[in-house]
PyMOL Python script that loads the backbone (N, CA, C, O; Angstrom):
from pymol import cmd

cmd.read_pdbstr("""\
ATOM      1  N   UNK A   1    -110.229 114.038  42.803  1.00  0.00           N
ATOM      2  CA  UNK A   1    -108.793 113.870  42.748  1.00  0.00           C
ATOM      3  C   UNK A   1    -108.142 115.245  42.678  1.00  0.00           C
ATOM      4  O   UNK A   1    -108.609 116.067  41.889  1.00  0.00           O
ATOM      5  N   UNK A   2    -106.994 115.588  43.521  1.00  0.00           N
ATOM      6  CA  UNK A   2    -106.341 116.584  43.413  1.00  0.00           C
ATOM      7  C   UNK A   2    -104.916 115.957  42.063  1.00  0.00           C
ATOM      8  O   UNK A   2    -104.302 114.939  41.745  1.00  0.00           O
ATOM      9  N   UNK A   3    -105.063 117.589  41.650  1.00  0.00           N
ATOM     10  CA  UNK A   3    -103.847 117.122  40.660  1.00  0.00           C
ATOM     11  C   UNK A   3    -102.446 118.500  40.616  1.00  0.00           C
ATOM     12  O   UNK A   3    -102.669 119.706  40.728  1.00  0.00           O
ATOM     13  N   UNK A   4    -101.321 117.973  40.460  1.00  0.00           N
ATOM     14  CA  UNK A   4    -100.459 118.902  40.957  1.00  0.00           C
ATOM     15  C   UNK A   4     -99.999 119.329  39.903  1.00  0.00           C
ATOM     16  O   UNK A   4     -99.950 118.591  38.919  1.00  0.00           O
ATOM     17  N   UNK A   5     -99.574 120.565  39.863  1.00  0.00           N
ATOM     18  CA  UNK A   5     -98.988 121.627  38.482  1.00  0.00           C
ATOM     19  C   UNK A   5     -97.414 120.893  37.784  1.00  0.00           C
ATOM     20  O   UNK A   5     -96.498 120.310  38.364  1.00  0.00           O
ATOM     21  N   UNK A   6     -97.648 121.292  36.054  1.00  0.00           N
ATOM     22  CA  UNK A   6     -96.360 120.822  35.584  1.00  0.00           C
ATOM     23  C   UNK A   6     -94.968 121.263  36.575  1.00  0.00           C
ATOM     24  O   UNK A   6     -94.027 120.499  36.789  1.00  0.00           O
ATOM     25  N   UNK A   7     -95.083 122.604  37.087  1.00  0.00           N
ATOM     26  CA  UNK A   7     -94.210 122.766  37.704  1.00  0.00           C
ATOM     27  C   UNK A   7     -94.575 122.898  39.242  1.00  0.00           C
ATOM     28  O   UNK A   7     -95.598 123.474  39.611  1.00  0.00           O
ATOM     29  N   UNK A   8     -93.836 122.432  39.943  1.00  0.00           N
ATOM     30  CA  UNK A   8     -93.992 122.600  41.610  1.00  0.00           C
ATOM     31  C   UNK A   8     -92.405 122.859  41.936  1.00  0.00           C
ATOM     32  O   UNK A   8     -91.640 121.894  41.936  1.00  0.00           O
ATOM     33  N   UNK A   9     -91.968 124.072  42.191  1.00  0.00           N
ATOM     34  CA  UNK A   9     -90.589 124.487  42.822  1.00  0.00           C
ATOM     35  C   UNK A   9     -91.322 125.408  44.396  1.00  0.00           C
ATOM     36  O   UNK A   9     -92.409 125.751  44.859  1.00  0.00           O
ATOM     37  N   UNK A  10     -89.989 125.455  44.682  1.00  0.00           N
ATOM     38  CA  UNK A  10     -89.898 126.299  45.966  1.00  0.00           C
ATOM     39  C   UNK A  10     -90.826 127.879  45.756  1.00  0.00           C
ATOM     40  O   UNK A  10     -91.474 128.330  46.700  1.00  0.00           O
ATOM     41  N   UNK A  11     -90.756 128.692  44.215  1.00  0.00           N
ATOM     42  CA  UNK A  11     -91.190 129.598  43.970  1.00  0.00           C
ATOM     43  C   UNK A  11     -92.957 129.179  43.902  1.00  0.00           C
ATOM     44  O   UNK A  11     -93.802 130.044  44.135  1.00  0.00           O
ATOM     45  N   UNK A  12     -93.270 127.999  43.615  1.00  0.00           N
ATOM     46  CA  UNK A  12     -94.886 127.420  43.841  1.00  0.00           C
ATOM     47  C   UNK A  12     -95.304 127.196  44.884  1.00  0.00           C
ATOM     48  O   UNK A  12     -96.463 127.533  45.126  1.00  0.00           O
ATOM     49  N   UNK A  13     -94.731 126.723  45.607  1.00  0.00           N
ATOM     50  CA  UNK A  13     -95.084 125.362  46.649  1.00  0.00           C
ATOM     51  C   UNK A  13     -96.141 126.346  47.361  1.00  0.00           C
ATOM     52  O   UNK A  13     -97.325 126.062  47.183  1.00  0.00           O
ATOM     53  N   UNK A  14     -95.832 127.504  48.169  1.00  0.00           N
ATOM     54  CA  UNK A  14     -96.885 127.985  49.271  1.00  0.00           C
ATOM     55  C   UNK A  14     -98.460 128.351  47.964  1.00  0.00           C
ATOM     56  O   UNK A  14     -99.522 127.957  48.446  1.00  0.00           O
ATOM     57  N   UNK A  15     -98.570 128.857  46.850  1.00  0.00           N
ATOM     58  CA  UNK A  15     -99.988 128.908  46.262  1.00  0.00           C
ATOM     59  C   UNK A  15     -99.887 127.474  45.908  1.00  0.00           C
ATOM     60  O   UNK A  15    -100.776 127.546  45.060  1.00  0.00           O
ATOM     61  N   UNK A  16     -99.521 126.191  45.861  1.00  0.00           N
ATOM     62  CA  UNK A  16     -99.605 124.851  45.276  1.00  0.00           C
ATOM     63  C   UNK A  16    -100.510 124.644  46.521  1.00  0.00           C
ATOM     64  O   UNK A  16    -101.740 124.599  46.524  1.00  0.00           O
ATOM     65  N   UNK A  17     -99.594 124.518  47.668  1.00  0.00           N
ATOM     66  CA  UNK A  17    -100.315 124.021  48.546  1.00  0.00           C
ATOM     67  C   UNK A  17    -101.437 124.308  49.200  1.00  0.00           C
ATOM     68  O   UNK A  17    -102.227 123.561  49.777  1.00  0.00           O
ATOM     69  N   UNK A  18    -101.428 125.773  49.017  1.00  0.00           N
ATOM     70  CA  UNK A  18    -102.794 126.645  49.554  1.00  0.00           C
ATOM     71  C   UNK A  18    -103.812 125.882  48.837  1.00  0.00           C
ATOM     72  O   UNK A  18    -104.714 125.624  49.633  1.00  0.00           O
ATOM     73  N   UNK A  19    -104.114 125.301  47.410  1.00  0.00           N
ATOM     74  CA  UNK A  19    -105.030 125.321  46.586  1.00  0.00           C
ATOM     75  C   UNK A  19    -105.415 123.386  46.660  1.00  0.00           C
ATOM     76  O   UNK A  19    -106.322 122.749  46.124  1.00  0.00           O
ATOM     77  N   UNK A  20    -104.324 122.958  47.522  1.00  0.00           N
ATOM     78  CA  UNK A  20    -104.232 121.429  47.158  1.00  0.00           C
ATOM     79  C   UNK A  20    -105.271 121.417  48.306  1.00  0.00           C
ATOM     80  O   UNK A  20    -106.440 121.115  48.066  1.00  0.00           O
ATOM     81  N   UNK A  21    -104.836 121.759  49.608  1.00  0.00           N
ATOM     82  CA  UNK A  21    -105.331 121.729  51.088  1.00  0.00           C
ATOM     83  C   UNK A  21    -106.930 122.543  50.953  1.00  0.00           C
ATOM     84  O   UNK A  21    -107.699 122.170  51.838  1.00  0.00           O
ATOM     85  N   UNK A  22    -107.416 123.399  50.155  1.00  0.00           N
ATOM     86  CA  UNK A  22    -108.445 124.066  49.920  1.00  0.00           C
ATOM     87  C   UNK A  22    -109.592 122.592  48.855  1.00  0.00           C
ATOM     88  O   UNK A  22    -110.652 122.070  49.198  1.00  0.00           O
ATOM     89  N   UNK A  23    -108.992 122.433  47.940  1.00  0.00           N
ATOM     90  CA  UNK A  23    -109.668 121.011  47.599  1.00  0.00           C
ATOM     91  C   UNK A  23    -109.765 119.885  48.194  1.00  0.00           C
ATOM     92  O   UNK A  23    -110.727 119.134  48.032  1.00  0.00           O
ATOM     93  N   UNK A  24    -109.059 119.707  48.737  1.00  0.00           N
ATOM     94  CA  UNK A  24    -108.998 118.547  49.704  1.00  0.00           C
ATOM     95  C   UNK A  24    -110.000 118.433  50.448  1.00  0.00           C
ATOM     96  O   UNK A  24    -110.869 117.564  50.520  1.00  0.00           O
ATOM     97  N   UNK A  25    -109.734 119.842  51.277  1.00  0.00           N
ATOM     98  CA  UNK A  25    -111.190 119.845  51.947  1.00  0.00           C
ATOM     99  C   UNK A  25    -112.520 119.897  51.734  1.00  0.00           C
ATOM    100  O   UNK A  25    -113.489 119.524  52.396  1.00  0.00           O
ATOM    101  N   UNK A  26    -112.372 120.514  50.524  1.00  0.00           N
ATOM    102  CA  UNK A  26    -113.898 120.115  49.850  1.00  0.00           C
ATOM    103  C   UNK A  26    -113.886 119.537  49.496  1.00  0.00           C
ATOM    104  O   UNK A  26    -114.380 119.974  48.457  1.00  0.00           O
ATOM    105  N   UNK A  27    -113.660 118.260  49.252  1.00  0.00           N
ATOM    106  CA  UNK A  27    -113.818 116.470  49.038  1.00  0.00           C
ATOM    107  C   UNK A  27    -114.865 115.940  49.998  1.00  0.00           C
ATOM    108  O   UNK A  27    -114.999 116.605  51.025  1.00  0.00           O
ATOM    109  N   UNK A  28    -115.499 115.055  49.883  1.00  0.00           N
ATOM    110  CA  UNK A  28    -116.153 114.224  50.326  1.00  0.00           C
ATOM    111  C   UNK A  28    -115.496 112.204  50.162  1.00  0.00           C
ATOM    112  O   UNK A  28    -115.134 111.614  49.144  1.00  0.00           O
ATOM    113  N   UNK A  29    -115.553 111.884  51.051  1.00  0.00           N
ATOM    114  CA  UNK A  29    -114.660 110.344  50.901  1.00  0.00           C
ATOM    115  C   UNK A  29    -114.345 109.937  51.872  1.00  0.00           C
ATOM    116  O   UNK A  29    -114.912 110.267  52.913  1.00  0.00           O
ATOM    117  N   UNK A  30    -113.388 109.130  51.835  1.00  0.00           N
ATOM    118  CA  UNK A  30    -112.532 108.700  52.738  1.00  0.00           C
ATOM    119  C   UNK A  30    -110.964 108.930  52.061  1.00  0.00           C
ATOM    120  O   UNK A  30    -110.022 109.155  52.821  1.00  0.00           O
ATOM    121  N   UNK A  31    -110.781 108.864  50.726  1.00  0.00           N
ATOM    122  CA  UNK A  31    -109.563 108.879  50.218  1.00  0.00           C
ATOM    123  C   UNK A  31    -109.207 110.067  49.595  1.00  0.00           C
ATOM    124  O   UNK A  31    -109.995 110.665  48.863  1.00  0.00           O
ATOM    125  N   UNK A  32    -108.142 110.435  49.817  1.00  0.00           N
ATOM    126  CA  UNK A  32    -107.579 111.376  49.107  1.00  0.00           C
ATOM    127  C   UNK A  32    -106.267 110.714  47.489  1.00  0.00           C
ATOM    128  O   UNK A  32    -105.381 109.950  47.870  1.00  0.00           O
ATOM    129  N   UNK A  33    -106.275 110.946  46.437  1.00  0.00           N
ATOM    130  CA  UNK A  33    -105.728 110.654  45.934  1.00  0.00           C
ATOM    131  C   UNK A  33    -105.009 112.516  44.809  1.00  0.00           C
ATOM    132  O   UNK A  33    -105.723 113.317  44.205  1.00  0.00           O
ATOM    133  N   UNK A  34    -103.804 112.540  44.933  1.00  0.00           N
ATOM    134  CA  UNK A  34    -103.419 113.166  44.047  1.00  0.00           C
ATOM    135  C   UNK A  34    -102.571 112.845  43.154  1.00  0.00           C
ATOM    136  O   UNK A  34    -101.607 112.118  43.393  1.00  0.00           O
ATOM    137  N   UNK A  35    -102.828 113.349  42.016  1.00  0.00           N
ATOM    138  CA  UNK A  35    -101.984 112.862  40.565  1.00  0.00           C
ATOM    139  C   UNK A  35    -100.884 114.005  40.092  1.00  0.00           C
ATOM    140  O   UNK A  35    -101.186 115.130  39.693  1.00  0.00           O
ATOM    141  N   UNK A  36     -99.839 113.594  40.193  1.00  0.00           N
ATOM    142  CA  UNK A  36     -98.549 114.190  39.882  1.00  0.00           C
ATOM    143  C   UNK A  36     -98.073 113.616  38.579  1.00  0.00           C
ATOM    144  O   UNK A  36     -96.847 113.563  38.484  1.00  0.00           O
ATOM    145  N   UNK A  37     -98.893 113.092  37.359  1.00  0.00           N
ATOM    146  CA  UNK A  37     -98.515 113.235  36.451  1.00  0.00           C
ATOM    147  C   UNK A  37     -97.843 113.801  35.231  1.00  0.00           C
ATOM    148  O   UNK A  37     -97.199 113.396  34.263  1.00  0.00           O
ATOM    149  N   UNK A  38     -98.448 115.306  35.900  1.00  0.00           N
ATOM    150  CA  UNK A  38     -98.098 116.214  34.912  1.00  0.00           C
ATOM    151  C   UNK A  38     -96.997 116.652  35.281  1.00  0.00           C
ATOM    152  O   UNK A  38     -96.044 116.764  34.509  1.00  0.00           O
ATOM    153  N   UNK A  39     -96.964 116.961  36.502  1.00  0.00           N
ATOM    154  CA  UNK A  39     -95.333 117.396  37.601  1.00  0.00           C
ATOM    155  C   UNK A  39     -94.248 116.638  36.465  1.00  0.00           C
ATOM    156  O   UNK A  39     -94.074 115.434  36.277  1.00  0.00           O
ATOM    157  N   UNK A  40     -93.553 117.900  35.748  1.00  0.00           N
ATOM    158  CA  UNK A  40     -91.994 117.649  35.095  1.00  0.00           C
ATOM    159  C   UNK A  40     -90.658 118.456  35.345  1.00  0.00           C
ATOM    160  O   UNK A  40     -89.502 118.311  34.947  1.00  0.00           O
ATOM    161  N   UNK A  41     -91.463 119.613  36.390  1.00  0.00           N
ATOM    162  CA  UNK A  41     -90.452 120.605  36.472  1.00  0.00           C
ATOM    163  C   UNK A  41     -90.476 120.658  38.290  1.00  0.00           C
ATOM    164  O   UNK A  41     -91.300 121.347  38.892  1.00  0.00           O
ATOM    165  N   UNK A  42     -89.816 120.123  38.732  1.00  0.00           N
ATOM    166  CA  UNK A  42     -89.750 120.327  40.523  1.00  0.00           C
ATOM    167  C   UNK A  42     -88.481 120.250  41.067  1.00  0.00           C
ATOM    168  O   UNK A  42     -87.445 120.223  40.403  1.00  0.00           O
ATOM    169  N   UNK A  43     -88.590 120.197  42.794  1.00  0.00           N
ATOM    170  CA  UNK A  43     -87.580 119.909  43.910  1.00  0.00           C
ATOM    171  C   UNK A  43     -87.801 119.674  45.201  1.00  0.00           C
ATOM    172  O   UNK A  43     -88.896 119.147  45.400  1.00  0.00           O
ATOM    173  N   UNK A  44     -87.374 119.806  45.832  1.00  0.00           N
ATOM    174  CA  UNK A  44     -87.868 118.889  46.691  1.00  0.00           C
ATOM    175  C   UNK A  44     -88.862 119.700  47.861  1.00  0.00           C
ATOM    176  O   UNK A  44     -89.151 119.328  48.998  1.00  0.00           O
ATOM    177  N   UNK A  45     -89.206 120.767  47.231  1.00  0.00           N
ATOM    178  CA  UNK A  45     -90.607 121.316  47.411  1.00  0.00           C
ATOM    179  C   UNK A  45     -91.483 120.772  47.212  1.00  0.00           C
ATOM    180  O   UNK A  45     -92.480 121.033  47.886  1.00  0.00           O
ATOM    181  N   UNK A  46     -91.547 119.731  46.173  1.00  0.00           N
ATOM    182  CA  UNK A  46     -92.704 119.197  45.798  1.00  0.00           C
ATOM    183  C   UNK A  46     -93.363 117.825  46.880  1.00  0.00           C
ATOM    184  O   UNK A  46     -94.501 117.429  47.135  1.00  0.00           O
ATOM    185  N   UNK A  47     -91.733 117.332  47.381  1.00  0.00           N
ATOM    186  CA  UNK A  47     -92.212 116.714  48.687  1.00  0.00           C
ATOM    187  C   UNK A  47     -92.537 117.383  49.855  1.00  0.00           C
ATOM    188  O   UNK A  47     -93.063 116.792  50.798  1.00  0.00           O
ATOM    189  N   UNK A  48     -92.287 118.492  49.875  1.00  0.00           N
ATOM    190  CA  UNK A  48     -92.839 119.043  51.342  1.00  0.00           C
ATOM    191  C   UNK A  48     -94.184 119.050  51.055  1.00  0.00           C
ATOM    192  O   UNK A  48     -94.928 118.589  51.921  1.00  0.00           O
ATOM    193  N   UNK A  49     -94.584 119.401  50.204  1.00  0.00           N
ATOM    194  CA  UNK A  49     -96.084 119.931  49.362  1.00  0.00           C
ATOM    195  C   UNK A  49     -96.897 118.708  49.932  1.00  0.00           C
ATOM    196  O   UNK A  49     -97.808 118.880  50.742  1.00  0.00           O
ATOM    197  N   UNK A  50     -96.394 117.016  49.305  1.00  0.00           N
ATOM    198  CA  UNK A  50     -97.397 116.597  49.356  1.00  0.00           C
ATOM    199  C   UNK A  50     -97.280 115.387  50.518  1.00  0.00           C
ATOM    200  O   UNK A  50     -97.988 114.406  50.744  1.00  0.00           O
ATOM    201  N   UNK A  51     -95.886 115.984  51.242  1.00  0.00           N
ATOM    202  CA  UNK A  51     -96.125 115.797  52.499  1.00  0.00           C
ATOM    203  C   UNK A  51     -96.975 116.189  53.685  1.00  0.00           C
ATOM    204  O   UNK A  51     -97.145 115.301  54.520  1.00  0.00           O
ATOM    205  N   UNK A  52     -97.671 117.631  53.959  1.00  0.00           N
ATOM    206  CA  UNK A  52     -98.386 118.457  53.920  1.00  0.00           C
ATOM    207  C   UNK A  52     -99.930 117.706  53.366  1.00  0.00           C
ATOM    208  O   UNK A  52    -100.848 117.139  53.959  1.00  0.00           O
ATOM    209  N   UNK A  53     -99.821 117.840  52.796  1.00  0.00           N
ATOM    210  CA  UNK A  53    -101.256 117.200  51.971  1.00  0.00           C
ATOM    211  C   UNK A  53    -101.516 115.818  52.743  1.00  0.00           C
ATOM    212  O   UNK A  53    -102.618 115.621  53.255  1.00  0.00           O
ATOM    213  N   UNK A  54    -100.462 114.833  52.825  1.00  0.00           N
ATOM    214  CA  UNK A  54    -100.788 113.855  54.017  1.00  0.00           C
ATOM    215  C   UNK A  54    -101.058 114.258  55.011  1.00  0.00           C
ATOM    216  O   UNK A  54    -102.281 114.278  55.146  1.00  0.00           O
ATOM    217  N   UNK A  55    -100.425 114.691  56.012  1.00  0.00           N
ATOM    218  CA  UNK A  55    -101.121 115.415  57.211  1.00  0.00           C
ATOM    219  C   UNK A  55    -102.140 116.163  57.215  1.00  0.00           C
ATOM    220  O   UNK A  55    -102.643 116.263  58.334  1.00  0.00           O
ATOM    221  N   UNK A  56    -102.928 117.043  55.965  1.00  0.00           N
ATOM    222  CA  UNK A  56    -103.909 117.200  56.265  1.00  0.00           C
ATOM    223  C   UNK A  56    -105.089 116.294  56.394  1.00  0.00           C
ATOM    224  O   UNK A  56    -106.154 116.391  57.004  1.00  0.00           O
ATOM    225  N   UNK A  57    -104.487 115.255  55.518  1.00  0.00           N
ATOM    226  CA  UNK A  57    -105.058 114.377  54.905  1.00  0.00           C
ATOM    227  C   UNK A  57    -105.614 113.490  56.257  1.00  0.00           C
ATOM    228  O   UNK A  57    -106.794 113.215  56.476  1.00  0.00           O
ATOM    229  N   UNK A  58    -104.628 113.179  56.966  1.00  0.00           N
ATOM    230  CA  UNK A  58    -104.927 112.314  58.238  1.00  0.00           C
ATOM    231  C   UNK A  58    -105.062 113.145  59.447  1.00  0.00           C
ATOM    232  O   UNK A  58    -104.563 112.800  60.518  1.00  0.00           O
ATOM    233  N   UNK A  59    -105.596 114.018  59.322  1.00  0.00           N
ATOM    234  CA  UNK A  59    -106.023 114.681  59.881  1.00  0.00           C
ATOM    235  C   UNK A  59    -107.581 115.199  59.991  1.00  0.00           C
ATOM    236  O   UNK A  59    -108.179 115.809  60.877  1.00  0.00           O
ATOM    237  N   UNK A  60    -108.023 114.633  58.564  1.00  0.00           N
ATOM    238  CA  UNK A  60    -109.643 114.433  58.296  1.00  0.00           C
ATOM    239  C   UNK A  60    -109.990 113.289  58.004  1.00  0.00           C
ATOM    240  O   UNK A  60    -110.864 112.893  57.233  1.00  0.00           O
ATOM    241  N   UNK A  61    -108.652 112.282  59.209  1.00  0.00           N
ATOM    242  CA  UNK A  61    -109.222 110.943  58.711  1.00  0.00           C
ATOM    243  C   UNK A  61    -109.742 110.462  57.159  1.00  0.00           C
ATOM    244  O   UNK A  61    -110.894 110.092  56.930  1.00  0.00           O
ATOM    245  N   UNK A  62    -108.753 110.536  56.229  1.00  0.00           N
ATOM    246  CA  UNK A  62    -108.845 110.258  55.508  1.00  0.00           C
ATOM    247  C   UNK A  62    -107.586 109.751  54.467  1.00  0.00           C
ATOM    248  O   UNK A  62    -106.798 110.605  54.060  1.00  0.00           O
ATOM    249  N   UNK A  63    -107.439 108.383  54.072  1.00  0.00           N
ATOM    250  CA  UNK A  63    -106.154 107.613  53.110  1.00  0.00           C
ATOM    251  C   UNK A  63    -105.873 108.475  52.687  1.00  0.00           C
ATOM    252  O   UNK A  63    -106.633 109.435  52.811  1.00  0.00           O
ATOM    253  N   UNK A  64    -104.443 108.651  51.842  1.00  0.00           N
ATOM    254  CA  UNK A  64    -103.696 109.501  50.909  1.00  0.00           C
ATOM    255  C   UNK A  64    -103.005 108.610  50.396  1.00  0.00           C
ATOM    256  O   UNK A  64    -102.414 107.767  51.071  1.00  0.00           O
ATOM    257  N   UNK A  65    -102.965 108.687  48.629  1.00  0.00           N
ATOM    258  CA  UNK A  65    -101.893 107.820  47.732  1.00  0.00           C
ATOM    259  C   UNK A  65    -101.573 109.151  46.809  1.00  0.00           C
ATOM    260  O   UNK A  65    -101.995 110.293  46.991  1.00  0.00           O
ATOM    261  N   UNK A  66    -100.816 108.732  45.899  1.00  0.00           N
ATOM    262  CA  UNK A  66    -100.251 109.503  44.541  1.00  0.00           C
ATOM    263  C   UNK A  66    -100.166 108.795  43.741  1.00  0.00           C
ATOM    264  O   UNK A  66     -99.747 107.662  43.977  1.00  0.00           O
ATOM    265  N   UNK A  67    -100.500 109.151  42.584  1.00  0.00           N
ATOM    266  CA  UNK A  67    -100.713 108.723  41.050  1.00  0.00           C
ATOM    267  C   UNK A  67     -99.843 109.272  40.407  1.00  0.00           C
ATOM    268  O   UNK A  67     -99.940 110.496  40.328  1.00  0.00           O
ATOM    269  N   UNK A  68     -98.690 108.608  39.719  1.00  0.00           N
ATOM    270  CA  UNK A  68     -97.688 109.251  38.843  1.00  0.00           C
ATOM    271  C   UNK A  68     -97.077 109.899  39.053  1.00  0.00           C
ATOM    272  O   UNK A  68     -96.888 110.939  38.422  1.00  0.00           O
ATOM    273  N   UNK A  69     -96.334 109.418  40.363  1.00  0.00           N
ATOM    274  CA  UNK A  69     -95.392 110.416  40.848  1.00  0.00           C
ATOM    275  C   UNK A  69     -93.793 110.159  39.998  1.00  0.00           C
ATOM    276  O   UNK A  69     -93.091 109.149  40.037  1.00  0.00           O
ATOM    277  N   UNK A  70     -93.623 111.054  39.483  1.00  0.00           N
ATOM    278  CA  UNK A  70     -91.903 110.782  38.537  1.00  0.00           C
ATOM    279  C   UNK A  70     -91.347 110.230  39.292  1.00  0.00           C
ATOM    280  O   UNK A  70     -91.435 110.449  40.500  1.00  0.00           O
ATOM    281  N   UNK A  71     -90.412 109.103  38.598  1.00  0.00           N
ATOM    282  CA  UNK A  71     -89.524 108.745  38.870  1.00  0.00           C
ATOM    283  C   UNK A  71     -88.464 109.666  39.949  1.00  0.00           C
ATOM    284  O   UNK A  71     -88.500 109.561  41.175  1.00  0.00           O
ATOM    285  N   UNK A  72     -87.762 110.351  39.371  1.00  0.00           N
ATOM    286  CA  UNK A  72     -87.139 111.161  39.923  1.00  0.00           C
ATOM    287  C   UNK A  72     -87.054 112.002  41.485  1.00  0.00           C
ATOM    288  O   UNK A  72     -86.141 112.355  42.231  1.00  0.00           O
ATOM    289  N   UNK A  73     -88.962 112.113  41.491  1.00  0.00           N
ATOM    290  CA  UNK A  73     -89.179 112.755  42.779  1.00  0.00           C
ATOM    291  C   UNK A  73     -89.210 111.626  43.794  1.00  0.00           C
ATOM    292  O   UNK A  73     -88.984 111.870  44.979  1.00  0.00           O
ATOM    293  N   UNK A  74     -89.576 109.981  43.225  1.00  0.00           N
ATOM    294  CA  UNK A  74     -90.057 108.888  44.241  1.00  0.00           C
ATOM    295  C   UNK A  74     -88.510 108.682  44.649  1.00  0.00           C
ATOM    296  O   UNK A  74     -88.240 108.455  45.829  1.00  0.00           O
ATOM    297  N   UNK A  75     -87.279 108.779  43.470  1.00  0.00           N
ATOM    298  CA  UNK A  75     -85.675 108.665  44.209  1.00  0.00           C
ATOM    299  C   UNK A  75     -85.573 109.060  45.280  1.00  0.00           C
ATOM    300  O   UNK A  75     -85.076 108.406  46.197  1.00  0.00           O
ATOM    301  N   UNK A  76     -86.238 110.754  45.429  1.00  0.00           N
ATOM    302  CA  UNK A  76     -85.444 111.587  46.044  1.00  0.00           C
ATOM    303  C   UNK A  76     -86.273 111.417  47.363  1.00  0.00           C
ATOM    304  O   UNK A  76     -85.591 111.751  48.332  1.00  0.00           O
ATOM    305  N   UNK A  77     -87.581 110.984  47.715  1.00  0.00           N
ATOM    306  CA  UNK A  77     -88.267 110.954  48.338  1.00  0.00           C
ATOM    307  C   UNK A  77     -88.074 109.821  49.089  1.00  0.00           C
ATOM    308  O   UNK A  77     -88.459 109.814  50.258  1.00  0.00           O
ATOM    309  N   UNK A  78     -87.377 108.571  48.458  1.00  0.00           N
ATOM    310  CA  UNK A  78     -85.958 107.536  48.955  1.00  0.00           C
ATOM    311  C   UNK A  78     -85.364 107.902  49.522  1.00  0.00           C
ATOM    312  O   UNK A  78     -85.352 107.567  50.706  1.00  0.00           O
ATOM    313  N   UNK A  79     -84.394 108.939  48.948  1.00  0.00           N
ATOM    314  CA  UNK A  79     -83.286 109.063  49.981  1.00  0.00           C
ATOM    315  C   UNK A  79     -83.514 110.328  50.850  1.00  0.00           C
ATOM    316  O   UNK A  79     -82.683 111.176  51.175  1.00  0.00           O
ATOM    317  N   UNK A  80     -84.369 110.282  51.045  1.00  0.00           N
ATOM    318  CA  UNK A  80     -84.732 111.145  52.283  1.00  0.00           C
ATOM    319  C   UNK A  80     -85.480 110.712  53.274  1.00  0.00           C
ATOM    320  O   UNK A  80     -85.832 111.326  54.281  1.00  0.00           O
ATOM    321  N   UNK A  81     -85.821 109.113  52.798  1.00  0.00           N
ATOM    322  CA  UNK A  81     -86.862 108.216  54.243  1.00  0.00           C
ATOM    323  C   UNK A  81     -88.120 108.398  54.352  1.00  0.00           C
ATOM    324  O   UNK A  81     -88.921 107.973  55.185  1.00  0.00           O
ATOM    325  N   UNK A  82     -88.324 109.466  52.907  1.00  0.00           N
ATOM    326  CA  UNK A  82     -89.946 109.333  53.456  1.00  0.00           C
ATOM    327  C   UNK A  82     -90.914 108.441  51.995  1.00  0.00           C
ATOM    328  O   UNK A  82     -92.006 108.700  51.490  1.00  0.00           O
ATOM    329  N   UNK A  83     -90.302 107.789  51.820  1.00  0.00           N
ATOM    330  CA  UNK A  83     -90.991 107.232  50.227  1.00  0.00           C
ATOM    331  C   UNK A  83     -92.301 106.207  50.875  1.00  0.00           C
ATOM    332  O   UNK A  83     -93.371 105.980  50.311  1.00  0.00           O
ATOM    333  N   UNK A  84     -91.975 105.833  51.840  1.00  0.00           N
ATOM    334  CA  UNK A  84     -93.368 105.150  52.748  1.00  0.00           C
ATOM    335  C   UNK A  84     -94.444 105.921  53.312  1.00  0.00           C
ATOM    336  O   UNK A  84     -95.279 105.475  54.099  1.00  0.00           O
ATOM    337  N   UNK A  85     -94.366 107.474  52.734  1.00  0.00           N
ATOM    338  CA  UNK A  85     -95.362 108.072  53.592  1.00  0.00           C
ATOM    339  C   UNK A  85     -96.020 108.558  51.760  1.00  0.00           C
ATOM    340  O   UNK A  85     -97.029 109.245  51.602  1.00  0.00           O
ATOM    341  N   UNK A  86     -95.361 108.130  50.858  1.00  0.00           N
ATOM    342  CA  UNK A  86     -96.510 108.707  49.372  1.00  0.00           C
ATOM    343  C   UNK A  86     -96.833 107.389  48.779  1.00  0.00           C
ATOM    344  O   UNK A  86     -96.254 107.136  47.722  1.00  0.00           O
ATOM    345  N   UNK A  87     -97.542 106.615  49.194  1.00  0.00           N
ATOM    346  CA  UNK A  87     -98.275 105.353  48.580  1.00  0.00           C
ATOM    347  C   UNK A  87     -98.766 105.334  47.185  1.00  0.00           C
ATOM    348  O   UNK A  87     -99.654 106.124  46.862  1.00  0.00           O
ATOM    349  N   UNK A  88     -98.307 104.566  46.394  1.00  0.00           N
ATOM    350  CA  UNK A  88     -98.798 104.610  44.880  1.00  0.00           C
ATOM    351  C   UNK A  88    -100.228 104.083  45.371  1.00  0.00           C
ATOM    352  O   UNK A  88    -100.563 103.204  46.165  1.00  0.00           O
ATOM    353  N   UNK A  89    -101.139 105.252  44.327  1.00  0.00           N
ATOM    354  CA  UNK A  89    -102.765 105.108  44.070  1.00  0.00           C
ATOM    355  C   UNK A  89    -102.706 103.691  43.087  1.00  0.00           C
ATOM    356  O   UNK A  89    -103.746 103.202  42.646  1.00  0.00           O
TER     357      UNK A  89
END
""", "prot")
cmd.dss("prot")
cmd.show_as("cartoon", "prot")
cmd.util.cbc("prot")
cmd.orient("prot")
């Protein structure tokens, strides 16, 4: 399981993602699951992030969900049309 930092802003996102996409790939599976539990401090960096992480994701043929994604980020990830592309794990 990949898991994403208390904070993910615009000042994170490029080492977030470097390190998400680097585990990922060393996974073995079919599924990718990351946990955004801890994520309390973000924006909407944090959806590009693990938008990104889907496409790599299906790109090694392999599912992608999220685990505990805040409230807040699943709103915003609403009103931006893409809340069908981060599947609750």
């Amino acid at each position: 399981m990949l898991v994403l930092p208390a904070e993910l802003t615009h000042a994170q996102a490029t080492a977030s993602l470097r390190t998400l996409v680097q585990g990922l790939r060393s996974q073995t599976g079919t599924a990718v699951v990351v946990d955004a539990t801890a994520l309390s401090r973000f924006d909407s960096s944090a959806l590009a992030v693990l938008l990104a992480c889907r496409r790599e994701s299906a790109s090694l043929g392999r599912s992608f969900a999220v685990r505990g994604l805040p409230q807040r980020l699943a709103a915003l990830a609403g009103l931006y049309g893409v809340a069908e592309l981060l599947p609750a794990a």
